[in-house]
MIROSE-507210 format. One record per residue (C-alpha): x, y negated, z negated; residue in one letter; residue number from 1. Coordinates in nm, 2 decimals. Each point is the difference from the previous one (the first is absolute). Layout:
+--------+--------+--------+------+-----+
|      X |      Y |      Z | rest |  nr |
+--------+--------+--------+------+-----+
|      X |      Y |      Z |    A | NUM |
...
+--------+--------+--------+------+-----+
// end
This chain:
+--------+--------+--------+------+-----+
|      X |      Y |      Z | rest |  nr |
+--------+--------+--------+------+-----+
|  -5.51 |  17.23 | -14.65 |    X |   1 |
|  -0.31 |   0.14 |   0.17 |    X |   2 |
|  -0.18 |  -0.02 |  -0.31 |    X |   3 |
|   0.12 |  -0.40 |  -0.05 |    X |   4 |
|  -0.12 |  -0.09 |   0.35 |    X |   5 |
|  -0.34 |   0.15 |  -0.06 |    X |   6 |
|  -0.06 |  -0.21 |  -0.31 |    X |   7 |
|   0.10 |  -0.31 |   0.18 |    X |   8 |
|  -0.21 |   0.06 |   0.31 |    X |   9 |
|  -0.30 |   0.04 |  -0.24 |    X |  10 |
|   0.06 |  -0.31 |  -0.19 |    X |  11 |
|   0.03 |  -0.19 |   0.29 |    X |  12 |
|  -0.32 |   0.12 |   0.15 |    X |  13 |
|  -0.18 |  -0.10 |  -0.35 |    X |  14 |
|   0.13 |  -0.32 |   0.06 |    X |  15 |
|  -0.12 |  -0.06 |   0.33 |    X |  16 |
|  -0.33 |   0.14 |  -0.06 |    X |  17 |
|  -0.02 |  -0.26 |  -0.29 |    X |  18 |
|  -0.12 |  -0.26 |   0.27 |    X |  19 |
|  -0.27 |   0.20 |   0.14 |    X |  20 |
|  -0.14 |   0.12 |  -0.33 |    X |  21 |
|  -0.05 |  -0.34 |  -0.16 |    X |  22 |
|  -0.22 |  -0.32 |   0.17 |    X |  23 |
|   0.21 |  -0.27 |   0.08 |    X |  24 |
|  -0.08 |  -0.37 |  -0.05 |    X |  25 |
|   0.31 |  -0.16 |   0.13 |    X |  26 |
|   0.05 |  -0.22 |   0.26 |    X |  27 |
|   0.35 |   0.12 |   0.05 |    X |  28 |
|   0.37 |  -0.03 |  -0.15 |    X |  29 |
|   0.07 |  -0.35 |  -0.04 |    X |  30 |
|   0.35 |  -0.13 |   0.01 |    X |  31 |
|   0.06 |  -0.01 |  -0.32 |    X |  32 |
|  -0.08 |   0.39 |  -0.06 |    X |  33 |
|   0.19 |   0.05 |   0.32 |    X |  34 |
|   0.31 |  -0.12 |  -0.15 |    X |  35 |
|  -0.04 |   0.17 |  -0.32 |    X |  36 |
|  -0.09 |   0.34 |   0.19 |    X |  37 |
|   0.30 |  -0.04 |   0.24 |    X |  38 |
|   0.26 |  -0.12 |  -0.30 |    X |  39 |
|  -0.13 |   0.33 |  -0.15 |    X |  40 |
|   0.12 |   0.18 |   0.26 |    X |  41 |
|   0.35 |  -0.04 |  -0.04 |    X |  42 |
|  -0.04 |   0.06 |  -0.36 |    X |  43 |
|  -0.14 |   0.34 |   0.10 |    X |  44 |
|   0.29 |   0.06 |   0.23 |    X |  45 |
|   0.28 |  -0.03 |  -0.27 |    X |  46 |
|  -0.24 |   0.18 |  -0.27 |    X |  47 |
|   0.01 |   0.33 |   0.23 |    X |  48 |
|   0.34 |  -0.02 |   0.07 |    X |  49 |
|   0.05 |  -0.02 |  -0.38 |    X |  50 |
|  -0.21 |   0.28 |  -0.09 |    X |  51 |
|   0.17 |   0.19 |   0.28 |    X |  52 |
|   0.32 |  -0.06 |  -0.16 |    X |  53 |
|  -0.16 |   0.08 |  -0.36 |    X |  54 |
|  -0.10 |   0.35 |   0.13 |    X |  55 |
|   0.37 |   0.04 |   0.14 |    X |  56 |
|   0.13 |  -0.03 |  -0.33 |    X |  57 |
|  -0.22 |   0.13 |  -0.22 |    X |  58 |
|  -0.19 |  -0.29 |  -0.18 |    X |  59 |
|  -0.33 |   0.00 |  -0.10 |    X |  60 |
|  -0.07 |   0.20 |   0.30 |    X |  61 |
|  -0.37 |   0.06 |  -0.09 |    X |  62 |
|  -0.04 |  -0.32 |  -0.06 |    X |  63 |
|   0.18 |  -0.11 |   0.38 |    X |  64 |
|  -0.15 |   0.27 |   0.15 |    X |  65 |
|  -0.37 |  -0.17 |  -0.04 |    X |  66 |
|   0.21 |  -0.38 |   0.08 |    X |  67 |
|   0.15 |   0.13 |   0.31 |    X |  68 |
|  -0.36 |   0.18 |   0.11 |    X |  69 |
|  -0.20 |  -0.30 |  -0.11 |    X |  70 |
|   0.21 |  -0.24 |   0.15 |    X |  71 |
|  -0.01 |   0.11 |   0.40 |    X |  72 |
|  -0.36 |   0.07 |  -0.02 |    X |  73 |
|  -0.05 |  -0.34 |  -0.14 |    X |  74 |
|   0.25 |  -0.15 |   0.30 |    X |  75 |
|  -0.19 |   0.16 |   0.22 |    X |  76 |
|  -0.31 |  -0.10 |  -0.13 |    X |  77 |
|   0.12 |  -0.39 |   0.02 |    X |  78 |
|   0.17 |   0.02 |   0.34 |    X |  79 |
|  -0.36 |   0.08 |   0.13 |    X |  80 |
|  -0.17 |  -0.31 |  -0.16 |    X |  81 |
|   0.26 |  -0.22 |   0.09 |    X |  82 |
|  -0.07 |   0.12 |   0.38 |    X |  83 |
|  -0.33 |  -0.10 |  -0.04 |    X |  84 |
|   0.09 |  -0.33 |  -0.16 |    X |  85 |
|   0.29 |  -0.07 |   0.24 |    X |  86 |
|  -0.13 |  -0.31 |   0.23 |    X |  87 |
|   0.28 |  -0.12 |   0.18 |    X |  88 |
|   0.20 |   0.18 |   0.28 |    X |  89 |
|   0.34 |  -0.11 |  -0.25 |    X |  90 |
|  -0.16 |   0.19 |  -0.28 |    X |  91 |
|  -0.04 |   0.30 |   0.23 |    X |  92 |
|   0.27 |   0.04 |   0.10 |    X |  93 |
|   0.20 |  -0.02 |  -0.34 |    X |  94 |
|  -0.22 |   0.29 |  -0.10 |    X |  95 |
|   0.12 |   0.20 |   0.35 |    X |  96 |
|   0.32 |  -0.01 |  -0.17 |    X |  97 |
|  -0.13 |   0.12 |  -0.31 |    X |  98 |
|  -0.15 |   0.28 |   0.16 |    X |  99 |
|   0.26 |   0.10 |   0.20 |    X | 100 |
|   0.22 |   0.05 |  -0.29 |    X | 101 |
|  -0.25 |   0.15 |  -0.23 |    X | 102 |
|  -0.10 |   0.29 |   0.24 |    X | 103 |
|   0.36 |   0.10 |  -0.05 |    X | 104 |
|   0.08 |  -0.08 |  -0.35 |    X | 105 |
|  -0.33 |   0.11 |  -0.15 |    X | 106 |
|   0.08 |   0.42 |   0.12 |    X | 107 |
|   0.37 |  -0.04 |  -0.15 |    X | 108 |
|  -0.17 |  -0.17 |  -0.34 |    X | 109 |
|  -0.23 |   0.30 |  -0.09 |    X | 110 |
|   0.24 |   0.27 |   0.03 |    X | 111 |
|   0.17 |   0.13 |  -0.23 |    X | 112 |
|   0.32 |  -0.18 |  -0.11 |    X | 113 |
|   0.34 |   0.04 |   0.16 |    X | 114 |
|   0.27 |  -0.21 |  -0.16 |    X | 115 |
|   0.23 |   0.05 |   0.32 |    X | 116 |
|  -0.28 |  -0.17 |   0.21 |    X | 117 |
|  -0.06 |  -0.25 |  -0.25 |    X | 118 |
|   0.24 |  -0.29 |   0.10 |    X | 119 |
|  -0.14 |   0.03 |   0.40 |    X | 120 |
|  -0.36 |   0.01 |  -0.20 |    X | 121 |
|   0.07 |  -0.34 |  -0.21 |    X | 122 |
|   0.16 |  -0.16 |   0.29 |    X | 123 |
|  -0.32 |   0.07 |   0.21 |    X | 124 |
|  -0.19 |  -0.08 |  -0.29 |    X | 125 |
|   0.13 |  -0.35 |  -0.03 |    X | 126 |
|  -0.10 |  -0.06 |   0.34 |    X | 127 |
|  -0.39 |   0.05 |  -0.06 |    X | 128 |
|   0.04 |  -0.22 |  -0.28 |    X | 129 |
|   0.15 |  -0.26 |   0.27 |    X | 130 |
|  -0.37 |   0.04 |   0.21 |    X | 131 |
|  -0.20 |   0.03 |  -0.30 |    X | 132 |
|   0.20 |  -0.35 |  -0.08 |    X | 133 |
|  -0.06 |  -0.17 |   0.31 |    X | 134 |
|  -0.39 |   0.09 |   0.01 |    X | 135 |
|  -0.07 |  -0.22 |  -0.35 |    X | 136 |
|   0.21 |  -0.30 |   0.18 |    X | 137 |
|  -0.20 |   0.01 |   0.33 |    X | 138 |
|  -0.35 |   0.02 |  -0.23 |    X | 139 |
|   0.20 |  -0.31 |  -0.24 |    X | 140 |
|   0.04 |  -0.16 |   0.32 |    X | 141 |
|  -0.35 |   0.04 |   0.13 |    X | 142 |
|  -0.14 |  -0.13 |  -0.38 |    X | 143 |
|   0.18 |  -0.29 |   0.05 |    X | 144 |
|  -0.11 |  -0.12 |  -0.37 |    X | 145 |
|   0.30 |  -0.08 |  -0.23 |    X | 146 |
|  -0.15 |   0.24 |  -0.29 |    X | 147 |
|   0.07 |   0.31 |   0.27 |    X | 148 |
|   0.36 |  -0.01 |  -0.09 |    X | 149 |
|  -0.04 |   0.10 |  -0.35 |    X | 150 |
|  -0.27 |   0.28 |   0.06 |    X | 151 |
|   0.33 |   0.10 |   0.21 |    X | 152 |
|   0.31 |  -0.08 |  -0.25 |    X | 153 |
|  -0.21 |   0.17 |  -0.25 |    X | 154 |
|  -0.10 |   0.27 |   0.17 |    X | 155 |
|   0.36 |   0.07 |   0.08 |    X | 156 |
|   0.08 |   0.00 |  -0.36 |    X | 157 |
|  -0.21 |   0.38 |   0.04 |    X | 158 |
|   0.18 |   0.12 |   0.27 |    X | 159 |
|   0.33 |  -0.14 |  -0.22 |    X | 160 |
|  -0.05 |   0.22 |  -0.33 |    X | 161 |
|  -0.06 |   0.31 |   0.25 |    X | 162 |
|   0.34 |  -0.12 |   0.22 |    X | 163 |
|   0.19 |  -0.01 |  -0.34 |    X | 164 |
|  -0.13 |   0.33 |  -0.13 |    X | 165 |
|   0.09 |   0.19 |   0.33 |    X | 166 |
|   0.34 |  -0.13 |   0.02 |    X | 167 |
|   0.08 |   0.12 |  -0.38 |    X | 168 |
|  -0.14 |   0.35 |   0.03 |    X | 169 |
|   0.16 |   0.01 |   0.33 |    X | 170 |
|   0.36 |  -0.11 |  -0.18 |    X | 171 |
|  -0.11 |   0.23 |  -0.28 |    X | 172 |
|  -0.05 |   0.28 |   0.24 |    X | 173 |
|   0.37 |  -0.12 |   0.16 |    X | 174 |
|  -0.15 |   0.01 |   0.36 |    X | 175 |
|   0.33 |  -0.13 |   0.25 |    X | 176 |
|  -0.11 |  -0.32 |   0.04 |    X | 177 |
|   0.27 |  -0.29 |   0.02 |    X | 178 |
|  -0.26 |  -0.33 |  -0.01 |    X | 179 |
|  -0.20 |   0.18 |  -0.32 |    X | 180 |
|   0.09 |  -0.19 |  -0.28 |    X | 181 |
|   0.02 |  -0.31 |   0.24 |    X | 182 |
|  -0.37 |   0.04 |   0.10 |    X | 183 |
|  -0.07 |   0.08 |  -0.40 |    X | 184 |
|   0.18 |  -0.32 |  -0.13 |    X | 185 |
|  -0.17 |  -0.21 |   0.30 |    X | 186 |
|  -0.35 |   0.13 |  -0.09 |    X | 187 |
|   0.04 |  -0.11 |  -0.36 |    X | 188 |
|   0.13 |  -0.34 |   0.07 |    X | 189 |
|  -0.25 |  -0.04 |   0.27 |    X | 190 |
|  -0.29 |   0.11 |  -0.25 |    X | 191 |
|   0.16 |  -0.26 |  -0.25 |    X | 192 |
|   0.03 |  -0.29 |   0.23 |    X | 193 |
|  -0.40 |   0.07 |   0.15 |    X | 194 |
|  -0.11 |   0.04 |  -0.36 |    X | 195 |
|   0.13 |  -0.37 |  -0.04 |    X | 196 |
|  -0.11 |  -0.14 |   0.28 |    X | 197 |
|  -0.36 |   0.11 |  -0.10 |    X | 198 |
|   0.03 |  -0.10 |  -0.30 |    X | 199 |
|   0.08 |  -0.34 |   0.09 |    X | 200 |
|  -0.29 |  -0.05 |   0.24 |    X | 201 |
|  -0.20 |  -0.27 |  -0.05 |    X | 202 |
|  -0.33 |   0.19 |   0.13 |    X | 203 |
|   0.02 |   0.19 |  -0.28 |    X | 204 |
|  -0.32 |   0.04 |  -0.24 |    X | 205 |
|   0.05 |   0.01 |  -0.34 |    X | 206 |
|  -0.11 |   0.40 |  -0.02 |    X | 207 |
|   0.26 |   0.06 |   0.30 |    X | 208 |
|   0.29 |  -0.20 |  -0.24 |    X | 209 |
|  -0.13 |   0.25 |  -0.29 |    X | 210 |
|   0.03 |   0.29 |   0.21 |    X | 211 |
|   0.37 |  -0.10 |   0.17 |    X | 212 |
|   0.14 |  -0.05 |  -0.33 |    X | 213 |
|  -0.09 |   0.40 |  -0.15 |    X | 214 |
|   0.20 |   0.10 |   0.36 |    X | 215 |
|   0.27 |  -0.25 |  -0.12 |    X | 216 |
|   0.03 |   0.11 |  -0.33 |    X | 217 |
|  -0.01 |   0.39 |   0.10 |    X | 218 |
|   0.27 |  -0.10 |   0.25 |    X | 219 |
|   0.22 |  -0.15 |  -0.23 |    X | 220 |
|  -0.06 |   0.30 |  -0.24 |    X | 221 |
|   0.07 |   0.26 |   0.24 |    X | 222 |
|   0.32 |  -0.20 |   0.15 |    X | 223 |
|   0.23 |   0.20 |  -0.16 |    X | 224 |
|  -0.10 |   0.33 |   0.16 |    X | 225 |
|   0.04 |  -0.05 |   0.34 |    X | 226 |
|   0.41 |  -0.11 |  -0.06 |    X | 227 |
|   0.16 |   0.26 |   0.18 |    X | 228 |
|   0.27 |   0.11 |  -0.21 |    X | 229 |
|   0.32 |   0.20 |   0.11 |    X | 230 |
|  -0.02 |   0.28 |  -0.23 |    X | 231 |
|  -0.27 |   0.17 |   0.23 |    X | 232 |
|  -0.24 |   0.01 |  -0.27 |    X | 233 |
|  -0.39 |  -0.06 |   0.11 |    X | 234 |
|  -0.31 |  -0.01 |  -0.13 |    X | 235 |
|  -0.25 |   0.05 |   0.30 |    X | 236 |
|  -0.30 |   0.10 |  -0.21 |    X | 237 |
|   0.01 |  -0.34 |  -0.16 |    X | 238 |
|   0.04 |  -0.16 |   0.28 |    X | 239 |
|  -0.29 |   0.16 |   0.17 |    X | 240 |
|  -0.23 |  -0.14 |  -0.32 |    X | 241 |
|   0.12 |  -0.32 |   0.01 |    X | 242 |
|   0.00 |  -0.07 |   0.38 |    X | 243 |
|  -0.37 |   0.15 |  -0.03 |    X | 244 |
|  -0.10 |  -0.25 |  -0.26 |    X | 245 |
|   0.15 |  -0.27 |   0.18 |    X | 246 |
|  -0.17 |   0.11 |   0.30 |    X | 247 |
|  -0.37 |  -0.01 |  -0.15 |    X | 248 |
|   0.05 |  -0.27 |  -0.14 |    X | 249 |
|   0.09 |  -0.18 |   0.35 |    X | 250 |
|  -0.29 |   0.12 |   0.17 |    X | 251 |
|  -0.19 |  -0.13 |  -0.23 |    X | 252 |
|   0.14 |  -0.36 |   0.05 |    X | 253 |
|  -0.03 |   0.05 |   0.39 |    X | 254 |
|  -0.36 |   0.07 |  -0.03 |    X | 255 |
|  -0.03 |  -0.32 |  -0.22 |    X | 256 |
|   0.22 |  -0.19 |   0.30 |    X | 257 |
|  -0.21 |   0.14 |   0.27 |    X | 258 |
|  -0.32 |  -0.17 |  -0.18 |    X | 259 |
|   0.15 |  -0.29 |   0.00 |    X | 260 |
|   0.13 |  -0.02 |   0.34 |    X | 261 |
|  -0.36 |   0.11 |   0.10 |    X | 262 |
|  -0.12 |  -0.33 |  -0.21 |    X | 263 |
|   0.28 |  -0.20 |   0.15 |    X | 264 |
|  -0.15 |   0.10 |   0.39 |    X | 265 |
|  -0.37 |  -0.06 |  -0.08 |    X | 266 |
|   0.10 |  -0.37 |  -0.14 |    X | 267 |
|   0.20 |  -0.02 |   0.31 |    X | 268 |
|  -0.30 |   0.09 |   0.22 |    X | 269 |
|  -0.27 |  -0.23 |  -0.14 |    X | 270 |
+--------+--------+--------+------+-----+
// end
């Protein structure tokens, strides 16, 4: 535990040194990263709760010990930037909330897991999400360019994989949860549904279409995996590759929507 906390806390301090240590030429978050950054965020909230969950029951724990580590420092890292991006009193006080859950969640997160805490845990965690949520709409709201919507949908689609891979490893784990396999089934209709609606977007550039159609064919591909069967048999170290794939793969295509929401706001302001 002790030892786990310690490598945290210095990855964290690395990562806010990084500012400090390299010359900045930037004139500040614009909207378009801010909505990125903030949809990241509740990415990063399901992605801990996953590796938490991973640790729990034994898979790939290595490999979710370094997730779970990165992923706070990294949440940490972004809630400060987005305080200093944060121009409106609406935006600040949708990060309060944030805050006020995260002080709470982020001590329970790093400890070592407890599968009789876990339900309480997921419960809470679902509520950070919930603020992390609301942030990205008050910044989507601020934008007020139609091309913010998609940096949001798609950067959704991230937080999506990471929701869908929690809830398995949670269901493989058999955590007491009644609304499990609800929130896994809504996820993956949810991330099938956004996936069209980006894909029939009329902004669209040519490379985005390129790139939304290797997510929809690994999509289809990987259908058949998350169909919850009733024989109890799971495959969580499969899912945890493909829901990492996937995830890559959508941050990439946010990062190509955030450029062209960015292009979309300087049009707008000239």
């Amino acid at each position: 535990m002790k030892r786990f906390q310690l490598r945290y806390f210095i990855k964290l301090l690395i990562l806010l040194l990084i500012p400090f240590s390299i010359p900045s030429f930037s004139w500040g978050m614009t909207d378009a990263e801010a909505i990125n950054k903030s949809g990241r965020q509740r990415m990063l909230s399901q992605r801990m709760m996953k590796s938490y969950l991973m640790i729990g029951a034994d898979v790939k724990v290595e490999m979710a010990q370094k997730q779970l580590d990165d992923s706070v420092a990294l949440f940490e890292q972004q809630f400060l930037e987005l305080r200093e991006y944060a121009t409106t009193e609406e935006i600040n006080n949708k990060l309060d909330k944030v805050e006020s859950l995260w002080v709470m969640h982020r001590e329970r997160i790093i400890s070592p897991p407890n599968k009789s805490n876990v339900p309480d845990l997921m419960e809470q965690n679902l509520a950070l999400l919930v603020a992390c949520d609301q942030v990205v709409k008050a910044i989507e709201l601020k934008a007020n360019v139609n091309s913010a919507q998609l940096v949001n949908i798609s950067g959704r689609q991230r937080m999506l994989s990471q929701k869908i891979a929690k809830a398995y490893m949670a269901l493989y784990w058999k955590v007491e949860s009644v609304d499990l396999k609800q929130e896994f089934e809504q996820a993956v209709q949810l991330f099938d549904d956004s996936l069209q609606t980006l894909m029939d977007s009329d902004l669209n550039t040519e490379d985005l279409n390129r790139s939304l159609r290797k997510v929809g064919n690994q999509w289809r591909f990987s259908q058949s995996g998350f169909k919850l069967g009733d024989d109890g048999r799971y495959v969580p170290t499969v899912i945890s590759v493909t829901t990492e794939s996937i995830l890559k793969k959508m941050d990439q295509i946010t990062k190509q929507y955030e450029s062209l929401m960015l292009s979309h706001k300087q049009v707008a302001q000239n």
